[in-house]
Backbone as JSON, one array per atom type, in Angstrom:
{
  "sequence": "XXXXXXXXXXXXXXXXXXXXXXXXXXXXXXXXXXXXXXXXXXXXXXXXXXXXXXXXXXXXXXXXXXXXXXXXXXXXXXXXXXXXXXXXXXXXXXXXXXXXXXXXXXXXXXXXXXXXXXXXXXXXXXXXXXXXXXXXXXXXXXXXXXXXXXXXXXXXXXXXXXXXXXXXXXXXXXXX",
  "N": [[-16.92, 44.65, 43.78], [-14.99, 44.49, 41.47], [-14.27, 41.73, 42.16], [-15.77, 40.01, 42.16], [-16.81, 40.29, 39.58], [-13.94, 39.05, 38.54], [-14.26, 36.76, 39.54], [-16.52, 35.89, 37.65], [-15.18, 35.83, 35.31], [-12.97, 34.01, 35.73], [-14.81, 31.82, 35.99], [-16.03, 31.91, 33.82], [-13.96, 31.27, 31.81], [-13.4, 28.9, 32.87], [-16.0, 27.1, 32.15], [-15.83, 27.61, 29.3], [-13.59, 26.36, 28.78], [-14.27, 23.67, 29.57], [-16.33, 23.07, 27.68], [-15.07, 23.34, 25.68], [-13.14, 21.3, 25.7], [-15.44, 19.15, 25.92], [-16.07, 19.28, 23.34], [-13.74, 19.03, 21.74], [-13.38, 15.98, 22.76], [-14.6, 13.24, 21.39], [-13.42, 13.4, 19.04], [-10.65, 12.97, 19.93], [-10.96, 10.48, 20.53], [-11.25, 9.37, 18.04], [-9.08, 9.69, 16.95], [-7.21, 8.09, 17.93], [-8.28, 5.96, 17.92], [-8.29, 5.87, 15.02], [-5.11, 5.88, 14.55], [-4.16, 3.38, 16.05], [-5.84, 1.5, 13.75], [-3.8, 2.47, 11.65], [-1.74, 1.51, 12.9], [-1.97, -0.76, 12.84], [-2.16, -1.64, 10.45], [-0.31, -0.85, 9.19], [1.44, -2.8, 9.91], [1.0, -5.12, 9.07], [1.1, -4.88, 6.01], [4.15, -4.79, 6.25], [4.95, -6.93, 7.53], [4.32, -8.49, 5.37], [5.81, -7.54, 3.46], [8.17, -8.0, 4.5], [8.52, -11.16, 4.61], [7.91, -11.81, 1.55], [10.45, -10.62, 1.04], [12.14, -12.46, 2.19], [11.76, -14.62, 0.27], [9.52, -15.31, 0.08], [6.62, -16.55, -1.17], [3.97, -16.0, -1.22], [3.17, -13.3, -1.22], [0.84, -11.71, -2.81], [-1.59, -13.16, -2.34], [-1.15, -13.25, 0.29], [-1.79, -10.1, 1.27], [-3.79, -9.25, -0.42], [-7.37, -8.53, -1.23], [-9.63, -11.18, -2.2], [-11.39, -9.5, -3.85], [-9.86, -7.33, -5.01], [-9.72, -3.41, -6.0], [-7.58, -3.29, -8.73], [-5.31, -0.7, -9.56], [-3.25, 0.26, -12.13], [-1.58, 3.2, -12.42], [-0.99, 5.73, -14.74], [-0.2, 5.57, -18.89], [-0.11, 3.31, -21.18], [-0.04, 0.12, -22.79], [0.09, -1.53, -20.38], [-1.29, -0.24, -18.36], [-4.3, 0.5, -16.14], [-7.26, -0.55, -14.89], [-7.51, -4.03, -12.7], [-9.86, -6.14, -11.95], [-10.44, -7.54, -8.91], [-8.54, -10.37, -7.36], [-7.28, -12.87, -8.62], [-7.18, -11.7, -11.2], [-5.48, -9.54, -11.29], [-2.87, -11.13, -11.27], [-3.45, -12.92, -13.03], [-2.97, -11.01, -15.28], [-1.02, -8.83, -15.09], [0.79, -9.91, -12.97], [1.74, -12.44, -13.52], [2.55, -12.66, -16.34], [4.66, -10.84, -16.44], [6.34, -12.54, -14.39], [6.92, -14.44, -16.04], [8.52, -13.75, -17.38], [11.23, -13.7, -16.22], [14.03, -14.72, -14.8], [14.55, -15.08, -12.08], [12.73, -14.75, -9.07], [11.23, -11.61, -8.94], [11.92, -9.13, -6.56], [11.5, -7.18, -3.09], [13.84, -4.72, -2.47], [14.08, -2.69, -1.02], [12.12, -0.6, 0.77], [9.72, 1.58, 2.31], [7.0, 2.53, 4.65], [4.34, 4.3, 4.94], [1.52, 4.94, 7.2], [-1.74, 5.81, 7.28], [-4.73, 5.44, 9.35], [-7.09, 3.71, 7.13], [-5.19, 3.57, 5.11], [-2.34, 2.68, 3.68], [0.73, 3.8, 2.82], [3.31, 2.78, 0.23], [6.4, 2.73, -0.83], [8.74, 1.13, -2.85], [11.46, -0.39, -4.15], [12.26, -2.56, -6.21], [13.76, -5.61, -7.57], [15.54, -8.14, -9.98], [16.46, -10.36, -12.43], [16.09, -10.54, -15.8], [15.02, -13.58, -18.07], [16.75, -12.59, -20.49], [19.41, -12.3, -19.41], [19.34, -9.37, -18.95], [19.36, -7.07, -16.25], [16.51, -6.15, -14.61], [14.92, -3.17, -12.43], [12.61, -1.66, -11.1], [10.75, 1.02, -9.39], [8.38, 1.53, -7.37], [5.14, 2.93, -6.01], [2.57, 2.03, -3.89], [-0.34, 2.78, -2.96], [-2.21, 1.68, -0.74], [-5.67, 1.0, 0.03], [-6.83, -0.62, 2.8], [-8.93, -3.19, 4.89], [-10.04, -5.24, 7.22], [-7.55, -5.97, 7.26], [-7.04, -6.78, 4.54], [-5.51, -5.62, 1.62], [-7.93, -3.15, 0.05], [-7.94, -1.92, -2.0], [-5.93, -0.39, -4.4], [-3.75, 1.92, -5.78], [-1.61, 1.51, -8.04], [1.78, 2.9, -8.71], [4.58, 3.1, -10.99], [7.63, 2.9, -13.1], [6.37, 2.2, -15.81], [7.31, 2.24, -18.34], [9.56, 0.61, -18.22], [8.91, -1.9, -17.42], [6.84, -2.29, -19.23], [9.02, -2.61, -21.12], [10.24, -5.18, -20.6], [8.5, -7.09, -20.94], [8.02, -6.77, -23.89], [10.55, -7.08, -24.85], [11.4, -10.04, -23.79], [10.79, -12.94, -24.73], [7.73, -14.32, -23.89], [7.76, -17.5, -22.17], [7.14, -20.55, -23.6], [4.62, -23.11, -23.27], [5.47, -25.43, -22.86], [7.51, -25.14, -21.86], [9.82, -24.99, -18.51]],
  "CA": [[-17.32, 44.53, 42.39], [-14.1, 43.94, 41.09], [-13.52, 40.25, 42.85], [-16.8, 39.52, 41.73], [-16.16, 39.93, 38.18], [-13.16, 38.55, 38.44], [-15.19, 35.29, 39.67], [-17.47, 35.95, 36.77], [-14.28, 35.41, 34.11], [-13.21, 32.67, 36.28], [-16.22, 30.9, 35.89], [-16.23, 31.58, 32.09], [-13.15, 30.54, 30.99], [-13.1, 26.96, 33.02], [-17.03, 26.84, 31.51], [-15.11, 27.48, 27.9], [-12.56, 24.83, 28.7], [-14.83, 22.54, 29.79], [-17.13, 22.94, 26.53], [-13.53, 23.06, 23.83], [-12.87, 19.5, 26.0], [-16.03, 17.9, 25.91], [-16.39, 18.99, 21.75], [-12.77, 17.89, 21.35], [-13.41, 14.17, 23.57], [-15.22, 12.54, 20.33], [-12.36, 13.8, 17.87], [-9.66, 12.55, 20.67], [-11.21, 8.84, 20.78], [-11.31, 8.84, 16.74], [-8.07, 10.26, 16.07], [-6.52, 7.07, 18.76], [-8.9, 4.66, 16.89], [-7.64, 5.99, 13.8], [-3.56, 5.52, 15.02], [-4.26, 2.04, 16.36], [-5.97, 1.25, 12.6], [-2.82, 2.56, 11.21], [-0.85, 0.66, 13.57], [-2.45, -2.56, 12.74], [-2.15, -1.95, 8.79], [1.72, -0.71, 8.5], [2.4, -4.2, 10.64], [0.48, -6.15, 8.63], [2.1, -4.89, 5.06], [5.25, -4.7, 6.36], [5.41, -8.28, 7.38], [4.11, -9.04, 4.2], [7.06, -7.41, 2.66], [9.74, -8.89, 5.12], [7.81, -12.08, 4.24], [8.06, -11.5, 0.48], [11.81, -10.04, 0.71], [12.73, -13.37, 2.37], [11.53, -15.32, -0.76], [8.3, -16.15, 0.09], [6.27, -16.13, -2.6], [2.0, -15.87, -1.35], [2.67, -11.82, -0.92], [-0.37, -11.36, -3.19], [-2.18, -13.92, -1.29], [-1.54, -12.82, 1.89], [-1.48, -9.31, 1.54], [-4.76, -8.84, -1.54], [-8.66, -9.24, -0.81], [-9.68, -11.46, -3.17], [-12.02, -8.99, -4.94], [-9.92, -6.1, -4.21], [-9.89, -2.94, -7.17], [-6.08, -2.4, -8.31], [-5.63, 0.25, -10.87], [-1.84, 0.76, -12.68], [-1.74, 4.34, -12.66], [-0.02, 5.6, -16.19], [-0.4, 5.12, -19.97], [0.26, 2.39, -21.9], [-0.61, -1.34, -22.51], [-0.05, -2.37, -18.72], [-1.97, 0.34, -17.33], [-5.42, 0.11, -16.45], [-7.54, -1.66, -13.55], [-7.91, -5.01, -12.78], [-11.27, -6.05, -10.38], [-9.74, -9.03, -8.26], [-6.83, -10.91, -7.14], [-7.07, -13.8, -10.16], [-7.0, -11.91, -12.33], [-4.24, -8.97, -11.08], [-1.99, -12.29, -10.77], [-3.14, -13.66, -14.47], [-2.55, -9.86, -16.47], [-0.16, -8.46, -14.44], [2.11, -10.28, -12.27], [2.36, -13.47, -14.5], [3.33, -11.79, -17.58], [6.28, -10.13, -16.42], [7.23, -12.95, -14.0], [7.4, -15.78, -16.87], [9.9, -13.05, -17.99], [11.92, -13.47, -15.38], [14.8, -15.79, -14.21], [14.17, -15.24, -10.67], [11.74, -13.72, -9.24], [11.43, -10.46, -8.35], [12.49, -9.13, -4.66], [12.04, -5.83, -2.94], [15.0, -4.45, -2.22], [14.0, -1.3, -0.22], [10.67, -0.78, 1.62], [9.48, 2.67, 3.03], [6.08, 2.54, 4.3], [4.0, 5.17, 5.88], [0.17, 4.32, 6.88], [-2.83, 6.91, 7.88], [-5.81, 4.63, 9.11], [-7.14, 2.42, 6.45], [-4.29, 3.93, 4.03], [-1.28, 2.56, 3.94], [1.74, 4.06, 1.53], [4.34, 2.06, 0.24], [7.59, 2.77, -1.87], [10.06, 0.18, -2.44], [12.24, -0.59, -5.11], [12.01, -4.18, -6.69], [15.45, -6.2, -8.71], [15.49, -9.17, -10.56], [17.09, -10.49, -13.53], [15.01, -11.22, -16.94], [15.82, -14.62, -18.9], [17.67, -12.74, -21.36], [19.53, -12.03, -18.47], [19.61, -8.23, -18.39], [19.02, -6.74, -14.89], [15.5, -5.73, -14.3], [14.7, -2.94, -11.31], [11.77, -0.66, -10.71], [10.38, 1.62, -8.29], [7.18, 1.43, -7.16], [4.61, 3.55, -4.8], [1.52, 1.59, -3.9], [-1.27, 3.33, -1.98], [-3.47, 0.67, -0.41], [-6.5, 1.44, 1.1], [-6.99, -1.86, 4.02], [-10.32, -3.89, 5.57], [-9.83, -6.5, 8.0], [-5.66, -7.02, 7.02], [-6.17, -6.61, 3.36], [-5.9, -4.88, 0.76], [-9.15, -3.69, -0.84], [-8.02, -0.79, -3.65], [-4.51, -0.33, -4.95], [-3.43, 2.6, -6.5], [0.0, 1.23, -7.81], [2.56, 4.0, -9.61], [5.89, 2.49, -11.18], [8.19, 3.25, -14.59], [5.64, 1.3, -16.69], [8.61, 1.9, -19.92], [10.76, -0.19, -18.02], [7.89, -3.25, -17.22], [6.69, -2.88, -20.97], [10.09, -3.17, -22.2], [10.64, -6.51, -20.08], [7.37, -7.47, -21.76], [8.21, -6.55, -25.09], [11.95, -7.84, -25.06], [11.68, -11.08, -23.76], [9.7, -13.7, -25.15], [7.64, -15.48, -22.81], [8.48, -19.12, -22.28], [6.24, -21.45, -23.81], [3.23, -23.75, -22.27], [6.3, -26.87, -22.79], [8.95, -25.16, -21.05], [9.46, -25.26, -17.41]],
  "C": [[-16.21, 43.9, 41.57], [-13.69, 42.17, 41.51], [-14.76, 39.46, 42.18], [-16.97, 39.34, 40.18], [-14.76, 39.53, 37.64], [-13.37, 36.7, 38.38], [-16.09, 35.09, 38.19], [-16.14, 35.11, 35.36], [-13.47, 34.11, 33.9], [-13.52, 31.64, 35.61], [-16.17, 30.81, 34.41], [-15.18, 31.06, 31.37], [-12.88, 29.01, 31.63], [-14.41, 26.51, 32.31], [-16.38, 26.69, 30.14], [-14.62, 26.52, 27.71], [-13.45, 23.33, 28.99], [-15.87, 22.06, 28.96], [-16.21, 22.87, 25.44], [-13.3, 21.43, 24.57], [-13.96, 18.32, 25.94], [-16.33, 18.17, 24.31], [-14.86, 18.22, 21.57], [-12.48, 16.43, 21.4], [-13.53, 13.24, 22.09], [-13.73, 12.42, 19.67], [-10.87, 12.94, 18.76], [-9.34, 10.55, 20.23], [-11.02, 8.92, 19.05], [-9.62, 8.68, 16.27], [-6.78, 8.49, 16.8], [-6.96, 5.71, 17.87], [-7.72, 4.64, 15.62], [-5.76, 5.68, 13.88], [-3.39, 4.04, 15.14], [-4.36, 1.11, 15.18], [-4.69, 1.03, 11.68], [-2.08, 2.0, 11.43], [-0.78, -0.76, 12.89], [-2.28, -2.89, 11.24], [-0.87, -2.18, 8.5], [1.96, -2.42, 8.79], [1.88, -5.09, 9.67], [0.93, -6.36, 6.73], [3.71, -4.92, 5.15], [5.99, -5.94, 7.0], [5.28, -9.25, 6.01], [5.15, -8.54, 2.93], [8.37, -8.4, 3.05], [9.39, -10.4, 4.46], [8.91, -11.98, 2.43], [9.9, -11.53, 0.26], [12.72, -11.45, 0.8], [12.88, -14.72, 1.56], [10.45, -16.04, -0.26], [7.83, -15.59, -1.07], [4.6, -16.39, -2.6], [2.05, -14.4, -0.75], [1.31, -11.86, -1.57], [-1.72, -11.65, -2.42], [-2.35, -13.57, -0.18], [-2.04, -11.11, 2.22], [-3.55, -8.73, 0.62], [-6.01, -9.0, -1.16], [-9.04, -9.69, -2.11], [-10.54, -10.45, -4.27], [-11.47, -7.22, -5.18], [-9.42, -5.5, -6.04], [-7.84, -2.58, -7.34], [-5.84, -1.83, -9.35], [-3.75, 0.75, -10.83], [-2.09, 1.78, -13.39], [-0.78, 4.58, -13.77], [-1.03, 5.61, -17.61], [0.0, 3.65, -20.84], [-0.91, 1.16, -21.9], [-0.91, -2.04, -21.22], [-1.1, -1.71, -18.14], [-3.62, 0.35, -17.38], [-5.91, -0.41, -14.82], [-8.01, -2.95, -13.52], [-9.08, -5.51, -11.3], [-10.54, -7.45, -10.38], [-8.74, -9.82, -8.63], [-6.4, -12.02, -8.4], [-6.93, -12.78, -11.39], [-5.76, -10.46, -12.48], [-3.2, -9.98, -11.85], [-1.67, -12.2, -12.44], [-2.88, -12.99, -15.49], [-1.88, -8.99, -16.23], [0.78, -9.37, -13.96], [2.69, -11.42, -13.12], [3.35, -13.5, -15.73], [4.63, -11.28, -17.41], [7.26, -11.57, -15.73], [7.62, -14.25, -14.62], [8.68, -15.32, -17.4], [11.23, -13.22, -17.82], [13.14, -14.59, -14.89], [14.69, -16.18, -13.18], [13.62, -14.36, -10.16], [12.09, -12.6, -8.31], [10.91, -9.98, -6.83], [11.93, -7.78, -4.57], [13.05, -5.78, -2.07], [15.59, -3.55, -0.82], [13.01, -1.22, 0.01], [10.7, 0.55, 2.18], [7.91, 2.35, 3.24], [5.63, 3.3, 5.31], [2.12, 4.44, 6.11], [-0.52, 5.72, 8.36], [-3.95, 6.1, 8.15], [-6.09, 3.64, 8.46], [-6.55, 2.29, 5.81], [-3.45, 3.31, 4.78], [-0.4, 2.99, 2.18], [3.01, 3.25, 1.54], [5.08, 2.43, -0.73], [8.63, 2.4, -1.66], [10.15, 0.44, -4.07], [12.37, -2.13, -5.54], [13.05, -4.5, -7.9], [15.03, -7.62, -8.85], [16.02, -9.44, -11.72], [16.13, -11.56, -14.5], [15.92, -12.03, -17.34], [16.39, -14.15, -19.68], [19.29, -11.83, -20.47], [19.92, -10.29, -18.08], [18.44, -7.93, -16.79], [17.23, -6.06, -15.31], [15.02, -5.14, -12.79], [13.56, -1.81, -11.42], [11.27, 0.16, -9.43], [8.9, 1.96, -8.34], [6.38, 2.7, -5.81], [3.29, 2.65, -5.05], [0.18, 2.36, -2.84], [-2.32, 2.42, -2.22], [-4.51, 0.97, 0.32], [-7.06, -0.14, 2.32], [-8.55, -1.97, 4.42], [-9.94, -4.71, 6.12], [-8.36, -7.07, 7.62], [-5.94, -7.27, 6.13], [-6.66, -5.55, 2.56], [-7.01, -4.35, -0.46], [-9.0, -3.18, -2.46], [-6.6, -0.77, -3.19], [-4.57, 0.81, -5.7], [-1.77, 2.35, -6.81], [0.49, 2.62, -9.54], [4.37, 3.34, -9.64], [6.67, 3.04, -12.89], [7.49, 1.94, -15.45], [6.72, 1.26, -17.79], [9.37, 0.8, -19.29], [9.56, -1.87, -17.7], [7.22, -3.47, -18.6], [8.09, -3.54, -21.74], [10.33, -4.62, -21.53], [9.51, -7.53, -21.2], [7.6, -7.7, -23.31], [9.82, -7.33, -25.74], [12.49, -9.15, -24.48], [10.28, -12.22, -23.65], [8.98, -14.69, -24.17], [7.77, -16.99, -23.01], [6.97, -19.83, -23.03], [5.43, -22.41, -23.21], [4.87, -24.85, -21.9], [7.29, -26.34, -21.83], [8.78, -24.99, -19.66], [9.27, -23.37, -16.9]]
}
């Protein structure tokens, strides 16, 4: 009796294991998908930084889908969302970088990425035409589709990107 219910417990706990492994299988294959995803995003912003850092200058381009949502988390005048890459470029990035003497770099790069997320926090330097230093710190949480970016959640010291705004006059249509 005893050997026999011993067989019996056996039997039930490789039956157990063999029903926790075939519910876990599904969750196994997603969670690999999901790594691989991740894989394929970090590489794909994080050349688009090295890119960028090296003075290229089509990050937006390479990195943006053209219709993608990007919302400057905050208060103020800057903050807000803009629907697609023209027009990010033409009420955002332009504005500050007519400001600018040369354009602005990142400096520092951290980026972590979960699937279609990818997180980014760098630090970005440059010097405005009236030549005080200009540096911010940024976190961007991108959500990715096919290698780009579709939604932006970007978080930065908006006081310090208004005041660039506010304290140096942009150049005129005539000037170069």
């Amino acid at each position: 009796m005893m050997s026999s219910l011993s067989s019996y417990v056996r039997a039930g706990i490789v039956g157990w294991t063999m029903l926790t492994f075939c519910a876990l299988l599904p969750h196994a294959a997603t969670a690999s998908e999901n790594a691989d995803i991740a894989t394929g995003n970090k590489r794909v912003v994080t050349e688009a930084f090295d890119r960028w850092a090296a003075g290229g200058t089509t990050f937006f381009n390479d990195l943006l889908a053209p219709d993608v949502v990007w919302t400057v988390e905050g208060s103020g005048p800057n903050a807000g969302t803009h629907r697609g890459r023209d027009a990010l470029i033409e009420r955002a990035v332009r504005p500050l970088a007519a400001r600018l003497s040369d354009p602005i770099k990142p400096v520092s790069t951290r980026i972590w990425a979960d699937g279609e997320h990818v997180i980014v926090n760098w630090e970005g330097a440059a010097r405005a035409r009236d030549g005080l230093a200009y540096t911010n710190r940024y976190v961007w949480i991108m959500r990715m589709q096919d290698g780009k970016a579709v939604e932006v959640n970007a978080f930065l010291d908006l006081a310090r990107f208004d005041d660039v705004l506010r304290r140096v006059p942009a150049p005129s249509s005539s000037q170069p």
